[in-house]
KEKE-3310 file (N, C-alpha, C; in steps of 0.2 Angstrom, whole numbers, plus 5000, padded with zeros to 4 digits):
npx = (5232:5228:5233:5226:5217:5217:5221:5209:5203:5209:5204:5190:5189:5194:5184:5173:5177:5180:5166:5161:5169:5159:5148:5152:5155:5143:5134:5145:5143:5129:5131:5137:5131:5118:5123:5128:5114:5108:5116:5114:5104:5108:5109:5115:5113:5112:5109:5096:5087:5083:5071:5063:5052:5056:5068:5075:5069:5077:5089:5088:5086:5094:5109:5124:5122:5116:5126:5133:5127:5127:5137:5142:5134:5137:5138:5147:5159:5174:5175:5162:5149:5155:5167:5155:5148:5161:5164:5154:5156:5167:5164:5153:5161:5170:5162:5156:5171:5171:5160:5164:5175:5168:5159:5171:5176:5165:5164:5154:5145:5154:5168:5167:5164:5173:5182:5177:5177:5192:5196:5191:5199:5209:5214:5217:5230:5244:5254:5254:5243:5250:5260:5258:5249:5258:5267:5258:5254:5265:5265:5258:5267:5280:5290:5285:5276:5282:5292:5281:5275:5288:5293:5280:5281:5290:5288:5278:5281:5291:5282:5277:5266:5265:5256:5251:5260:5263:5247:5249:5259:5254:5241:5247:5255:5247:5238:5246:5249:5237:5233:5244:5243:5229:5231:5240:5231:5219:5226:5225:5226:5235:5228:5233:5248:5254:5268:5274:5275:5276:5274:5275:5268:5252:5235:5224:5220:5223:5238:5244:5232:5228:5235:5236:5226:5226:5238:5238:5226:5227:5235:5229:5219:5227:5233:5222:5215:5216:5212:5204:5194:5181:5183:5192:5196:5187:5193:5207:5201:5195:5204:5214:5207:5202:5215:5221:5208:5215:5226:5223:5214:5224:5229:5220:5219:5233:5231:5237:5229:5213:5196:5188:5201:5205:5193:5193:5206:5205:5193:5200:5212:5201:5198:5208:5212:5201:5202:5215:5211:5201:5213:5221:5212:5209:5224:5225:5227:5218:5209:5203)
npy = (5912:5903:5886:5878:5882:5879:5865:5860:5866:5856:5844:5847:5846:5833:5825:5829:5826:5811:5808:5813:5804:5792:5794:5794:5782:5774:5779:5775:5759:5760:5765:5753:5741:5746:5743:5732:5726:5731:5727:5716:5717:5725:5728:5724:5734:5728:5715:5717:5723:5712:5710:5722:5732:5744:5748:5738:5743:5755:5750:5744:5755:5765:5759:5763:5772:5766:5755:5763:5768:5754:5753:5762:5761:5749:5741:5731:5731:5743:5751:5755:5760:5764:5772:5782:5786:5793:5802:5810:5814:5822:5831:5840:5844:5853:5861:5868:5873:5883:5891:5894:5904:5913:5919:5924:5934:5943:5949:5944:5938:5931:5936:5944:5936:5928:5936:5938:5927:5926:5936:5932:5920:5928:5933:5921:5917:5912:5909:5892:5885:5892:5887:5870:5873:5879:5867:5858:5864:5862:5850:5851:5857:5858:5853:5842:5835:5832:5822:5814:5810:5802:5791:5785:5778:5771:5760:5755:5752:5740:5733:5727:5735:5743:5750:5760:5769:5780:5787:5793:5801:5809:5813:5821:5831:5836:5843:5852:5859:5865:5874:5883:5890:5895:5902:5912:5918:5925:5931:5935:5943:5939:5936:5946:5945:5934:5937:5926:5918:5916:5921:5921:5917:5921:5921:5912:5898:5886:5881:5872:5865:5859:5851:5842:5834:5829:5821:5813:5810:5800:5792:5785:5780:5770:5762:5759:5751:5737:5732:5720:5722:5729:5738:5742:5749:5759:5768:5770:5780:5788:5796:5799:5810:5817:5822:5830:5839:5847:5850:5860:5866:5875:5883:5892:5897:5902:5914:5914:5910:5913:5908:5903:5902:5889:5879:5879:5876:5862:5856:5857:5848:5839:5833:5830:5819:5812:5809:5804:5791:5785:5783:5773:5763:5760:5757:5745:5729:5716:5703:5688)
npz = (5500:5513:5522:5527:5520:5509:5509:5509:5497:5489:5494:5491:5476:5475:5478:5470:5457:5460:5461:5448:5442:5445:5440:5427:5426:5428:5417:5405:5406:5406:5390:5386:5389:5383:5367:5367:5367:5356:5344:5340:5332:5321:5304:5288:5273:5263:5267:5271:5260:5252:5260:5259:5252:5245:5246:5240:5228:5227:5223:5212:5204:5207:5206:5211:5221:5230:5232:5239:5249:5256:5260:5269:5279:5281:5297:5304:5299:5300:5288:5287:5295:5309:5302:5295:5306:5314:5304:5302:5316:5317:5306:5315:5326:5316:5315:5326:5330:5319:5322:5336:5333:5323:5336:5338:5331:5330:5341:5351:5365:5371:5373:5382:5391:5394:5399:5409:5416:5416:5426:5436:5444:5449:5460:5465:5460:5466:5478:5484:5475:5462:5459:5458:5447:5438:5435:5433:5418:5411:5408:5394:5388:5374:5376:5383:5377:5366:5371:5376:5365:5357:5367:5367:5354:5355:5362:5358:5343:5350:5355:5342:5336:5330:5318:5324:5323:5314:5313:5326:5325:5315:5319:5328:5322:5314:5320:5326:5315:5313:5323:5324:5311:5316:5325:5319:5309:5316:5326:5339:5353:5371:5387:5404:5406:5424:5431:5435:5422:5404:5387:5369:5358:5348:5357:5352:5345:5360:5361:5370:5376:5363:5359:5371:5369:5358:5357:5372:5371:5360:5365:5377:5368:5361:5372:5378:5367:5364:5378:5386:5398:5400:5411:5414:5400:5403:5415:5409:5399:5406:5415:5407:5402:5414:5413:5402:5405:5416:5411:5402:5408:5416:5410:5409:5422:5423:5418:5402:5395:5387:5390:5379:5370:5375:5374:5359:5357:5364:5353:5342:5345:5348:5334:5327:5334:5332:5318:5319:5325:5315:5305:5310:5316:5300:5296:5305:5307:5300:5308:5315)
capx = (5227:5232:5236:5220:5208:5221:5217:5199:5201:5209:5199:5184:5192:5193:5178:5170:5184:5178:5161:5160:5169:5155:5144:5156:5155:5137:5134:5149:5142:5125:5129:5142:5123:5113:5127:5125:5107:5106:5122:5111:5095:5111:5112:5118:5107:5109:5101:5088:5084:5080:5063:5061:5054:5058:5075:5077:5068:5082:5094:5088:5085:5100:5114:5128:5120:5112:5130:5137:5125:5126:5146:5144:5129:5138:5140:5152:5168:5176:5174:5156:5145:5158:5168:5152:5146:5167:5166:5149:5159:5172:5162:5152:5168:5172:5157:5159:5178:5169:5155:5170:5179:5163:5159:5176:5180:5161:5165:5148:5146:5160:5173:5166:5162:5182:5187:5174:5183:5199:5196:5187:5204:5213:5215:5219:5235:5249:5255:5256:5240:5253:5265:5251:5246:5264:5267:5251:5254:5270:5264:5252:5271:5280:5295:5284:5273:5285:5294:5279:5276:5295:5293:5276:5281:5295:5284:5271:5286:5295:5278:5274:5258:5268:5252:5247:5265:5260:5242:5250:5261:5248:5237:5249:5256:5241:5236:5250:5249:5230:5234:5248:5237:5223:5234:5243:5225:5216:5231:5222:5230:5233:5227:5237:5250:5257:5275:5278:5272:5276:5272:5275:5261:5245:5232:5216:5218:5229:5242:5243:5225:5227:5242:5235:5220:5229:5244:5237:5218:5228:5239:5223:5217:5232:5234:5214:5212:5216:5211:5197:5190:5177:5182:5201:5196:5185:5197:5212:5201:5193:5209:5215:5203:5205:5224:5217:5207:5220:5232:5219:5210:5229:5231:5215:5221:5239:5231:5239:5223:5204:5194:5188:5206:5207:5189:5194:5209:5202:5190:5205:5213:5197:5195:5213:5211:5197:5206:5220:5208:5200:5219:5223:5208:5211:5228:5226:5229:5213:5210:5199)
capy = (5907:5899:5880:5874:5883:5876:5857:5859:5866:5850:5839:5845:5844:5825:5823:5831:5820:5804:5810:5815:5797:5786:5794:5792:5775:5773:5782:5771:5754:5759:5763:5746:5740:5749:5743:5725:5725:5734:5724:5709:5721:5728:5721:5725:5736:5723:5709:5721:5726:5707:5709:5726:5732:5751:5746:5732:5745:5758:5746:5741:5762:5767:5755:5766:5776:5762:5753:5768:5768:5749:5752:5768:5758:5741:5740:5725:5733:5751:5757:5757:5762:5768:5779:5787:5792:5796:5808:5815:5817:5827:5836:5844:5848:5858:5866:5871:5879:5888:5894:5899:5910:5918:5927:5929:5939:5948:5951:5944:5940:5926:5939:5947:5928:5927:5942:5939:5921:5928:5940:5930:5917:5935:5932:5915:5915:5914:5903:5883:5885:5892:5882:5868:5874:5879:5861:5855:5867:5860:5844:5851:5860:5855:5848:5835:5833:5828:5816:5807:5804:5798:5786:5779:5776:5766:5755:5754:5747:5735:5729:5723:5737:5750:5753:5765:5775:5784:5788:5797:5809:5815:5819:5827:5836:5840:5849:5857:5864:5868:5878:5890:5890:5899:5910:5916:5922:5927:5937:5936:5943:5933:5941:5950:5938:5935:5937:5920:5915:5922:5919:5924:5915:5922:5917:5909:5893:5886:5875:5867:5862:5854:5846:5837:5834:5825:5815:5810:5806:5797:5786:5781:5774:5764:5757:5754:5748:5729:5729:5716:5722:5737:5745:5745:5755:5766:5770:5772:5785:5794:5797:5805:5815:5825:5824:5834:5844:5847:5856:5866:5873:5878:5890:5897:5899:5906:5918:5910:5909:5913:5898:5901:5898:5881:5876:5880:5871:5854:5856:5858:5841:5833:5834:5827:5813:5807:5806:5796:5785:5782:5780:5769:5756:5757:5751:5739:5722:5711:5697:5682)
capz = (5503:5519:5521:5529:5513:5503:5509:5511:5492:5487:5496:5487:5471:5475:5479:5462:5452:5461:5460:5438:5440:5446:5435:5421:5425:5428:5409:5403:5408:5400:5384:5384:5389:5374:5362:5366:5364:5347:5340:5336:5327:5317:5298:5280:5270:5257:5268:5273:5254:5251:5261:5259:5243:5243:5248:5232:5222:5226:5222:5205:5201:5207:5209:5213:5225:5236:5234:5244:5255:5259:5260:5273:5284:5286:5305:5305:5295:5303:5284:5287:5299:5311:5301:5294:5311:5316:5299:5306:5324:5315:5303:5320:5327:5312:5315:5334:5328:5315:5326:5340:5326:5321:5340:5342:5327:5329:5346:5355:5372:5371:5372:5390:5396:5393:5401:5416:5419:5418:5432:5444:5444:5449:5467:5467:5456:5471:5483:5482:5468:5459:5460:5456:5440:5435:5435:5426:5411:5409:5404:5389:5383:5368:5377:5386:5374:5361:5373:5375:5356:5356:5371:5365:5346:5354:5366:5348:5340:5353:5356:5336:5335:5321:5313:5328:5325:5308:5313:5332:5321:5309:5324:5333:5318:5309:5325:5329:5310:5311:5328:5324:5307:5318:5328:5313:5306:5321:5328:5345:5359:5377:5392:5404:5411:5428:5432:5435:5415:5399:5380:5365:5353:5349:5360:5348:5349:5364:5358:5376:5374:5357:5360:5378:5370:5354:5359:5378:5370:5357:5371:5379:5363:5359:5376:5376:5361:5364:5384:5386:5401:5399:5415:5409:5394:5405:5418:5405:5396:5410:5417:5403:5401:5418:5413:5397:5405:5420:5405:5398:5416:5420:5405:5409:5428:5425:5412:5397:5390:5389:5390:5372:5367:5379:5373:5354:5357:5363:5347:5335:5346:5346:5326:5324:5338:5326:5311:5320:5325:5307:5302:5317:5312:5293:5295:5310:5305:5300:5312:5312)
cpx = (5231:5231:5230:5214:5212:5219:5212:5197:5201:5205:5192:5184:5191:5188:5173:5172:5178:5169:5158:5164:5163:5148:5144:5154:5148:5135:5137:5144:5132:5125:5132:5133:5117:5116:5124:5116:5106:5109:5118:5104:5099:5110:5113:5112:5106:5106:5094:5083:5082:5072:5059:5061:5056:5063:5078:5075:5073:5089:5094:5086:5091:5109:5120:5127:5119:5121:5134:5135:5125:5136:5147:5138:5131:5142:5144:5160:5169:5173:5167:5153:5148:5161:5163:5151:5154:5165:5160:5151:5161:5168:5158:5155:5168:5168:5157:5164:5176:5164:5159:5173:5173:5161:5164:5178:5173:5161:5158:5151:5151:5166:5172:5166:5171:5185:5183:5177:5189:5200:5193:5195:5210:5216:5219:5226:5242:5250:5257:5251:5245:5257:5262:5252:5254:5268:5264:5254:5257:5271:5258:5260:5276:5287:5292:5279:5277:5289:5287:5275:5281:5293:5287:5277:5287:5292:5279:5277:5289:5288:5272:5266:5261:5264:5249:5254:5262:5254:5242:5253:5258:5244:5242:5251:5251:5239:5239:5250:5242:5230:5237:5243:5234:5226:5238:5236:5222:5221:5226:5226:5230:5232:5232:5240:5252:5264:5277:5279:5276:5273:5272:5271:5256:5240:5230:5221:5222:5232:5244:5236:5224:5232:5239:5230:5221:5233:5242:5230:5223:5231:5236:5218:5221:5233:5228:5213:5211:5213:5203:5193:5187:5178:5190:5201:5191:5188:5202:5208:5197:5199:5212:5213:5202:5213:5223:5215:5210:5225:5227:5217:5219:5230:5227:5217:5227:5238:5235:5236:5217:5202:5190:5195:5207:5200:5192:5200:5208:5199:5196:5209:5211:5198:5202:5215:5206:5201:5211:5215:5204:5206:5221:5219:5208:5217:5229:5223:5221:5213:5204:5192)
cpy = (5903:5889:5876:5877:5879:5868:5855:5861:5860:5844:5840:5844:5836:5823:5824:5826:5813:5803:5810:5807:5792:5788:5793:5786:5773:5775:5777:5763:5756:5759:5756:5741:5738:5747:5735:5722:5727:5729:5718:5710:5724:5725:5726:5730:5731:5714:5711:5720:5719:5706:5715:5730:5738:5751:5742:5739:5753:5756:5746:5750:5765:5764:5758:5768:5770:5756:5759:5768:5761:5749:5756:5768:5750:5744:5737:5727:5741:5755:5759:5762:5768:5771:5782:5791:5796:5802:5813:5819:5824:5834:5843:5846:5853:5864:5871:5874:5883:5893:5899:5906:5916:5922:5927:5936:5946:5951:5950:5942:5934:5930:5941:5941:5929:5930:5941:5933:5923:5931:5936:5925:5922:5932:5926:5914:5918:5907:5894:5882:5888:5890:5874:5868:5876:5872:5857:5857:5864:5852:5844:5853:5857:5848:5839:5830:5827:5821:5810:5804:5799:5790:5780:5776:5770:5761:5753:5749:5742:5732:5725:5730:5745:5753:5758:5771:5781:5789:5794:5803:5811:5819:5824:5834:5839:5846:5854:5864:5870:5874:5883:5892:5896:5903:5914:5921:5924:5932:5938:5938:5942:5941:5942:5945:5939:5935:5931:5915:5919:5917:5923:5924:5919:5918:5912:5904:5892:5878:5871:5861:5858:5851:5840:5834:5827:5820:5811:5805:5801:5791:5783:5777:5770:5760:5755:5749:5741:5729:5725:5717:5730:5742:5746:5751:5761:5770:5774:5780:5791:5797:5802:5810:5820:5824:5832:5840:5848:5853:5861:5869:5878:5884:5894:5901:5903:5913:5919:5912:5911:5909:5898:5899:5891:5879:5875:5875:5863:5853:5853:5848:5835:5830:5828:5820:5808:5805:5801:5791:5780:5779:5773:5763:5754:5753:5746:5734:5718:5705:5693:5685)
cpz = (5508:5519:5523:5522:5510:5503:5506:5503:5486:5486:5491:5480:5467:5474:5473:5460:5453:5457:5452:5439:5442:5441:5429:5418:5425:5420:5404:5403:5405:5395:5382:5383:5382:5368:5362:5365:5358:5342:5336:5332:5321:5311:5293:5277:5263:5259:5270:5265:5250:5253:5263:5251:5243:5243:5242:5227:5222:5222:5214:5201:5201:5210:5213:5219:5232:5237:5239:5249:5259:5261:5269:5280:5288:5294:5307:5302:5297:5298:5283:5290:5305:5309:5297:5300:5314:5312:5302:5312:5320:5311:5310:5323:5324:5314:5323:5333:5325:5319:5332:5337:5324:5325:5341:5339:5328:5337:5351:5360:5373:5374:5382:5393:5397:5397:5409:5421:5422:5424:5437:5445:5446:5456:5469:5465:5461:5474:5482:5477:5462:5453:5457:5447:5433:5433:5431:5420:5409:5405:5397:5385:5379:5371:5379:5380:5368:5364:5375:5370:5355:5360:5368:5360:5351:5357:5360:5347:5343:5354:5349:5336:5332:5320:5317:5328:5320:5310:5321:5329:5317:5314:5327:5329:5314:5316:5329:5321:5313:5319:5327:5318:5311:5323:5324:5311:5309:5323:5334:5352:5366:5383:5397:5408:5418:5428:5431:5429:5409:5394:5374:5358:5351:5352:5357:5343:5353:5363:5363:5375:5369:5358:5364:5374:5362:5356:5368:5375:5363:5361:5374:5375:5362:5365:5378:5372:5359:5372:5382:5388:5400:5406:5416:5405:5399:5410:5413:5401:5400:5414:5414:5400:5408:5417:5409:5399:5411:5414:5403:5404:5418:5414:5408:5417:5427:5421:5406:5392:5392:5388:5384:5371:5370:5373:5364:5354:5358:5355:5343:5336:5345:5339:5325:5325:5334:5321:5312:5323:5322:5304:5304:5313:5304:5293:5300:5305:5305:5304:5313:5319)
residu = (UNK:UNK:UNK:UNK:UNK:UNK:UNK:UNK:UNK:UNK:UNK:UNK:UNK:UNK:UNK:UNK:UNK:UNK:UNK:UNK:UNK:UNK:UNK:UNK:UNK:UNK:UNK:UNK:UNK:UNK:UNK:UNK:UNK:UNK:UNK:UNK:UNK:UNK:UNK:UNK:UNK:UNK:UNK:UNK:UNK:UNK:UNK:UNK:UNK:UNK:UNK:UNK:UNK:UNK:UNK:UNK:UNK:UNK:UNK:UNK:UNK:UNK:UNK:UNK:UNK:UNK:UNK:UNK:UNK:UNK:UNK:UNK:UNK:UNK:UNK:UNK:UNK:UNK:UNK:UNK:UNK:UNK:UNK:UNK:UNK:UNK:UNK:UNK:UNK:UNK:UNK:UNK:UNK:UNK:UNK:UNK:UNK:UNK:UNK:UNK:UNK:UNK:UNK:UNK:UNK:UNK:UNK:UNK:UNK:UNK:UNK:UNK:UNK:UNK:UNK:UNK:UNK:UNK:UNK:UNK:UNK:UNK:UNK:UNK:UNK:UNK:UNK:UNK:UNK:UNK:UNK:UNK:UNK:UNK:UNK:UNK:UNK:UNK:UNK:UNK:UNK:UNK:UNK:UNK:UNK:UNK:UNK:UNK:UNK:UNK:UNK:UNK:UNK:UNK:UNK:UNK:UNK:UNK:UNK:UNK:UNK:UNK:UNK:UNK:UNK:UNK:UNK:UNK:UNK:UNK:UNK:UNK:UNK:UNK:UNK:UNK:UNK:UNK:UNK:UNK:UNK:UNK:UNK:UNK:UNK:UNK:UNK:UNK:UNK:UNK:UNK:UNK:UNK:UNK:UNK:UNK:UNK:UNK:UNK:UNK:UNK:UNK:UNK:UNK:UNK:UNK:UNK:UNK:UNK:UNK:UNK:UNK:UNK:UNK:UNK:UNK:UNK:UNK:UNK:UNK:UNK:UNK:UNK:UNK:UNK:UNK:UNK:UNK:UNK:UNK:UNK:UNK:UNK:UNK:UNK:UNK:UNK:UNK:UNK:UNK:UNK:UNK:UNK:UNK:UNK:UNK:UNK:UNK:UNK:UNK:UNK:UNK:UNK:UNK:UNK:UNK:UNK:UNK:UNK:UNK:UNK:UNK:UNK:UNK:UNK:UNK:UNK:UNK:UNK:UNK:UNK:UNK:UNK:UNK:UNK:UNK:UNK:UNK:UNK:UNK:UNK:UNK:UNK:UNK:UNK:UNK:UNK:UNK)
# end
């Protein structure tokens, strides 16, 4: 690729980028919108069940039941409302890795889409794209990854907010188990590499993917998670999400991976990135 396609490649890149960000933001800044509208129709199911008689008369039939249900619908406390629908996130998740695993092992047309990806990216893998994407990867690999758990636990700590150390190592290490996990038992093997790459893993999942997609999406929660302004937090995590998907497209570019194994990986990160951020809110400190 010579040096003027090579610009004019970049340049349009940008412009997408900027582009999926003003939509981002336009998306973003409705549902911020939709929330604060709803937030004051939200209530308890036990103030509801005061002037709702099917509601009192579950209550008085089966008290156990309707307390669960008033524990797993309050709106106002994380253990409610929100972690019901987090557990629902997750459980869908599972369900998408599980549905992954199922055409990969039956061999439906996932497998051809994989291999048709792979080859169209044939030509392009040379030159200063490269060098690019040789680059990128390297911040999904374990070296960088582990040094930026190291660095953030130490900035968590000098900055009094510990309760987010604990909750960054289960995701990252639950996701790094759950991923050699599924390349130990899948036994998938990667596509045909370039010279400048190697690997000795098994493809299915790509542990680049689940790593970026754990510890970066993690790092964007904890420096969110206190900012006041909504377009701090929506910057911080639109960012990290073309970081994200920045490591995963390069696996799929150097031939690493097939983009089942990327997309299965975010999945696997996704799942884990919830968990720490149900842990994250359990042990964050109550405040008035």
């Amino acid at each position: 690729m010579s040096t003027p396609q090579l610009t004019g490649l970049i340049a349009a890149v940008l412009v997408v980028v900027l582009l999926l960000h003003q939509l981002a933001w336009f998306v973003w800044r409705l549902l911020v919108r939709l929330a604060r509208d709803l937030s004051p129709h939200l209530h308890d199911w036990s103030e509801v069940a005061r002037a709702h008689p099917l509601r009192a008369a579950l209550a008085a039939r089966w008290p156990r039941l309707y307390e669960a249900m008033v524990r797993r619908s309050n709106p106002h406390k994380f253990s409610g409302l929100p972690l019901t629908l987090m557990t629902v996130a997750a459980l869908y998740v599972l369900g998408l890795i599980g549905g992954l695993i199922e055409d990969l092992l039956q061999r439906e047309g996932i497998v051809s889409f994989d291999v048709t990806i792979n080859n169209f990216f044939g030509s392009y893998r040379a030159g200063p794209l490269l060098e690019i994407f040789l680059w990128l990867t390297a911040l999904g690999g374990s070296p960088a990854i582990v040094a930026v758990g190291v660095v953030t636990t130490g900035f968590l700590w000098a900055h009094r907010r510990a309760f987010f150390v604990a909750p960054l190592w289960i995701t990252f290490l639950g996701a790094q188990a759950t991923t050699w996990a599924g390349k130990l038992l899948i036994g998938r093997e990667r596509p045909t590499f370039i010279e400048a790459v190697s690997a000795v893993s098994p493809s299915f999942p790509s542990g680049h993917a689940t790593a970026a997609m754990a510890v970066y999406g993690y790092l964007a929660y904890a420096l969110a998670r206190d900012v006041p302004s909504a377009r701090a937090r929506f910057e911080l995590g639109f960012w990290a999400a073309v970081l994200i998907a920045s490591v995963g497209f390069s696996r799929i570019f150097l031939s690493l991976h097939y983009t089942s194994d990327v997309l299965s990986g975010f999945l696997v990160g996704g799942f884990w990135l919830l968990v720490g951020f149900a842990l994250a809110e359990i042990a964050r400190p109550a405040r008035p």
